[in-house]
N, C-alpha and C positions, 0 to 999 in steps of 0.2 A: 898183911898188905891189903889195902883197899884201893883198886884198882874205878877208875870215873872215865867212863867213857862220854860224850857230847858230840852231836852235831846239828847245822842247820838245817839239812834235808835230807829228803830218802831217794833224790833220785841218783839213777849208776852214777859213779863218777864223783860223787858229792867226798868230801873231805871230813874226818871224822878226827877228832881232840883226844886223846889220849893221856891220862897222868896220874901219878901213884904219889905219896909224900910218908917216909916213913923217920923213924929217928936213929936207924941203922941203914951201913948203904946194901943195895940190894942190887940184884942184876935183873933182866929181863930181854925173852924172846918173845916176837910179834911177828904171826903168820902172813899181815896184810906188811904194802908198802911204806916204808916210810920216807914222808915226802921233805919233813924237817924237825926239826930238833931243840925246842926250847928250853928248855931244860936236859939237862943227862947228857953221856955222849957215848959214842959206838967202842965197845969192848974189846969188840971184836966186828968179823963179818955180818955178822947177821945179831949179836947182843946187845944191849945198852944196859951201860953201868948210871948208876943215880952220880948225882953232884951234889954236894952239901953245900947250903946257904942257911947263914942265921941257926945251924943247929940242925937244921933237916935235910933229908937225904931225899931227892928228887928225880924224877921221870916227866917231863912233858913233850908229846911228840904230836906230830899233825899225820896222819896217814891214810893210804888211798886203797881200796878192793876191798873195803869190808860189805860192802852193799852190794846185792846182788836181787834184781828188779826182777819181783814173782810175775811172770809173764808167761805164756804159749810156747814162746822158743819159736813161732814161726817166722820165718827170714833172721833168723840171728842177725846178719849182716846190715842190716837198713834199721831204719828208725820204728817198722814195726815192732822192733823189742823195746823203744825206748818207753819207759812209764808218762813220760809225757803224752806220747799218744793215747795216753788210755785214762786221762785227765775229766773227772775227780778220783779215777780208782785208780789209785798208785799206792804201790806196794812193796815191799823191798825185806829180804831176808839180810839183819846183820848178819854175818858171820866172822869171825874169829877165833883162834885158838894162842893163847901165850902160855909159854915159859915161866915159872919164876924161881928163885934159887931160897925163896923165904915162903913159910907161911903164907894161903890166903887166907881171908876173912870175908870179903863181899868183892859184888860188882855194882856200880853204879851205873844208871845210865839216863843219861837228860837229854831229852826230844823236847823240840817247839811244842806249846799245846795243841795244835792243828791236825798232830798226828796221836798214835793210839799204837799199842800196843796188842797184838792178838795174841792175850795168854797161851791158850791152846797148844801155840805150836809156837813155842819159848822154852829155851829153858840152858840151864849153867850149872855143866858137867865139872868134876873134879877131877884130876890123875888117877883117883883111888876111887873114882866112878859115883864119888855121892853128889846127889842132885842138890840144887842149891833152892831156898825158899823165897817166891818172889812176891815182894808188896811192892804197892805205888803210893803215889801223894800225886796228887792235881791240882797244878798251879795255874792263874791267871794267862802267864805268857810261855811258861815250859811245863811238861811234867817230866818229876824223878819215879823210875824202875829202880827194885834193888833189888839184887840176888845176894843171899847171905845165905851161909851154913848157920849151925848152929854150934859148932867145934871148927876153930880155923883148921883148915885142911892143908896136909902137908905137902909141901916143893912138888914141880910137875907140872904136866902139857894138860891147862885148864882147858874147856871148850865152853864157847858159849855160842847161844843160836836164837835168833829173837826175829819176828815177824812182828813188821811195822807197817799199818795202814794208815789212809786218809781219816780223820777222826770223826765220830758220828757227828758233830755238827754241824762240819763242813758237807758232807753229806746231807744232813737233813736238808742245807741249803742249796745245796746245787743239783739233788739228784731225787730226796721224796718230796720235796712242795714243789715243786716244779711240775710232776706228773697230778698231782692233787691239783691244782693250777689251770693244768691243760682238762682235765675234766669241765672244770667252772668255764674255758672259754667254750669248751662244746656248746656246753645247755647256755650259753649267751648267747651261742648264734642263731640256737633250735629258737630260743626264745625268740630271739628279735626277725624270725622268719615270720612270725605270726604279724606283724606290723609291718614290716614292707622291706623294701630292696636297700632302702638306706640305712635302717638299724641293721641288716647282717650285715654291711657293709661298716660302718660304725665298730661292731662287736669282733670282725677282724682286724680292724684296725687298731682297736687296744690291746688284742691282744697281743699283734706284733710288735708293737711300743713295747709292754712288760716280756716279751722274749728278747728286745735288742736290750732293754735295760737289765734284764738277768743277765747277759754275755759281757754287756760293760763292767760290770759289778761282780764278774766271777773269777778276773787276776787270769786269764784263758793263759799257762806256760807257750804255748802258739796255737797255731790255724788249726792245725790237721788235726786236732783232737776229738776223742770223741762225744765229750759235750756240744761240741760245736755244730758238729754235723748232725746229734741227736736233736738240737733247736732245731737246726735248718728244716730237718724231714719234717719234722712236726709243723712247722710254719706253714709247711707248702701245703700240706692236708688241710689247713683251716679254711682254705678258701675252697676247696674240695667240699668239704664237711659242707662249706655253706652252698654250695650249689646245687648240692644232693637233698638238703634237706629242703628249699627255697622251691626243686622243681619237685618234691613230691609231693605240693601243695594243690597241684595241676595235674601231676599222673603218680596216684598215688601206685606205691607198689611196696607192700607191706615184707615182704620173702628180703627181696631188695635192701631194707632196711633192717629189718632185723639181721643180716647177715653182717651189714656196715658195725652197726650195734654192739653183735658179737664178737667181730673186729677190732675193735678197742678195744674192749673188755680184755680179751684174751694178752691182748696188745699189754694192756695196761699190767695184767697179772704178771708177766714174763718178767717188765721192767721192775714188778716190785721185789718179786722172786729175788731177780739177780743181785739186786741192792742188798739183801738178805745174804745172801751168799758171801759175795764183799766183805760186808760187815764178818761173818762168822769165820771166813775162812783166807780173805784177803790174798780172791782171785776170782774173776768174775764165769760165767757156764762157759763152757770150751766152746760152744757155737757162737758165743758172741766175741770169746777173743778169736776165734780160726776168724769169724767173717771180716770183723772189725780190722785184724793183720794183715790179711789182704787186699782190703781197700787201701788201707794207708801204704803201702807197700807198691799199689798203682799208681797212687798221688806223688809218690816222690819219685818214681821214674818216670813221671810225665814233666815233673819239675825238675829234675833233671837234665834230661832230654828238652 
């Protein structure tokens, strides 16, 4: 059996494709819900037997709880756990374990190309415990995972376990040129401090232009995300940046500056850090999910209430 799994998205709740096509009929158990039935039909309570069309013995199911959002766990209850607040780092453990009454052979599985797979902490256990071997292919608008033995593996409770992130280039776009970015509007305002009140006046002003047109242009899943408010903070600092560095033209104060300096810097390292992180492990430093869950957690009881 070659068992294909698909779907559109990694967030909780999102709906996952399910389907098998063999030339014998075949039965099957599936740990997650099933929500419908396009092929096959129920066996039993909790089985599904194949249907033969054209010669082929079939499985197609739609089903829901395979996805499970790598998050903090703080406030389970509220939209803190939901990966959309934590927009572009969204993350999501498939999980599932099936049944099957024949032979496996592989698992397939086809994501939008926006998302990525995190080998690492992947992988597709057998009944008899052999691990299965995983290559990809990268397509234009999807890419295919496959997990294959190299001996089909006999009947038995398969496991499979795959960690799914936002993909680097969506990333690169939303999260590493954006802080390379914010450097450039720094030293545009340092610079245009040197010529007068209207060019740092000027040099905040594009740069809030390229901050609303990154938020236009980033598909934001909603408000409360932490893109959004990553802009925000950073916006409000340019005109800061520029008043700081405008009056140390008049009193100078070097400790002063050097510390603002530092400030960034450090600023800046944290943010690359965690993007790092993400990428490798497809979960960002626990101090920025604890702090990040509790703001959002305040936002929605105020919107609430």
């Amino acid at each position: 059996m070659n068992l294909s799994i698909s779907l559109d998205s990694i967030y909780l709740g999102s709906l996952c494709k399910i389907s098998a096509i063999l030339d014998s009929p075949f039965k099957m158990v599936l740990s997650s819900r099933i929500v419908n039935i396009s092929k096959g039909k129920f066996d039993s309570a909790v089985s599904l037997a194949s249907t033969e069309d054209k010669g082929k013995h079939s499985i197609e199911t739609t089903v829901l709880g395979m996805l499970e959002e790598v998050l903090s766990g703080y406030g389970r209850q509220s939209g803190s756990r939901h990966g959309m607040s934590f927009f572009p780092f969204v993350s999501s453990d498939l999980i599932l374990d099936f049944d099957s009454d024949i032979e496996c052979r592989s698992v397939t599985l086809e994501i939008p190309a926006t998302f990525r797979v995190i080998w690492g902490n992947s992988k597709c256990t057998s009944a008899c415990g052999a691990r299965a071997k995983l290559t990809s292919s990268m397509g234009e608008k999807t890419s295919i995972y496959v997990f294959s033995w190299e001996q089909p593996v006999p009947p038995g409770r398969h496991s499979l376990r795959v960690r799914i992130r936002m993909g680097g280039a969506t990333l690169m776009r939303l999260a590493y040129f954006p802080v390379l970015y914010y450097f450039v509007a720094l030293m545009a305002i340092y610079a245009g401090t040197s010529i007068g009140s209207g060019a740092t006046v000027a040099a905040i002003s594009a740069s809030w232009m390229f901050m609303l047109r990154h938020l236009n242009t980033s598909e934001l899943p909603r408000r409360a995300c932490l893109l959004f408010y990553s802009v925000l903070i950073s916006g409000l600092f340019l005109p800061i940046w520029g008043v700081i560095v405008f009056m140390n033209k008049y009193y100078y104060n070097e400790p002063f500056i050097l510390g603002v300096c530092i400030f960034i810097f450090v600023a800046a390292a944290y943010s690359i850090h965690s993007i790092k992180s993400f990428e490798q492990f497809g979960i960002l430093p626990k101090a920025v999910r604890k702090t990040w869950s509790c703001i959002v957690t305040k936002l929605e009881s105020k919107s609430i209430s």
